[in-house]
C-alpha positions, 0 to 999 in steps of 0.5 A, a space after each residue: 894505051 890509046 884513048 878512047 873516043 869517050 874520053 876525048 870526049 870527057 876531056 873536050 869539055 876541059 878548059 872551056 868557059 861557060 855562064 853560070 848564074 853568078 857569071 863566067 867560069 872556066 871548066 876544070 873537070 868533067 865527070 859524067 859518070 858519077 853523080 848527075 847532080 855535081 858533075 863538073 867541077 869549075 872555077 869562077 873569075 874570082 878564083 872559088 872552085 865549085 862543083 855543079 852540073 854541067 846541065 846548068 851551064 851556058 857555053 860561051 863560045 855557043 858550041 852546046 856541050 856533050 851530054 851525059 847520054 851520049 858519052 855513056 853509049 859511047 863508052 858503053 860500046 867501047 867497054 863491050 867491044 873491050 869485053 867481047 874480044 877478052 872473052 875470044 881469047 879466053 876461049 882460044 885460050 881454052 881451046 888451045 889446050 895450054 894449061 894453067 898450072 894450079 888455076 884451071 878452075 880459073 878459066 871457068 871463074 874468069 869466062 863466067 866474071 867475063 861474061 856478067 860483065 858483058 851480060 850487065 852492059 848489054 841490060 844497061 844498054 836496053 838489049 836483050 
């Protein structure tokens, strides 16, 4: 499976070092999409590991890191647009007339699941 241009742009943040207020430490994981307030996991030079914001670091090679904002549209469309062509084939899939032998009422449960996913995206998004 390709990865997700959200992703690469978790894992870009991997590696790098950064100031913080005691001194220099190197970025093991980025988490974005979990808790604002601990979401970068880091190690210091003198080996303790330590979870702490992003937002609180100071890049050392002063390329400013991604935000949080922008790798959640990002992945926000890509979960979209991985909805909307589910729920196409979904529809071909109906309209093809093959049946689900047993589970035909799990078109209807399956298109409707599909479609609270895409309607909450679209609400976190801000559209109507």
């Amino acid at each position: 499976m390709p990865v997700s241009h959200s992703e690469l742009l978790v894992t870009s943040v991997q590696g790098r070092q950064a100031f913080d207020g005691a001194g220099l430490v190197t970025i093991e994981e980025w988490a974005p999409f979990g808790v604002a307030l601990c979401d970068v996991r880091v190690r210091s030079g003198e080996g303790r590991v330590y979870w702490t914001s992003l937002h609180t670091l100071r890049p050392k090679d002063g390329v400013p890191f991604p935000r949080r904002l922008e790798v959640s549209k990002m992945r926000d469309e890509e979960i979209l647009v991985s909805l909307k062509k589910e729920r196409a084939g979904l529809v071909e899939e109906i309209h093809s007339g093959r049946r689900w032998p047993g589970c035909e009422f799990g078109k209807a449960i399956i298109g409707r699941s599909i479609d609270g996913a895409i309607a909450d995206v679209q609400r976190r998004r801000g559209e109507p």
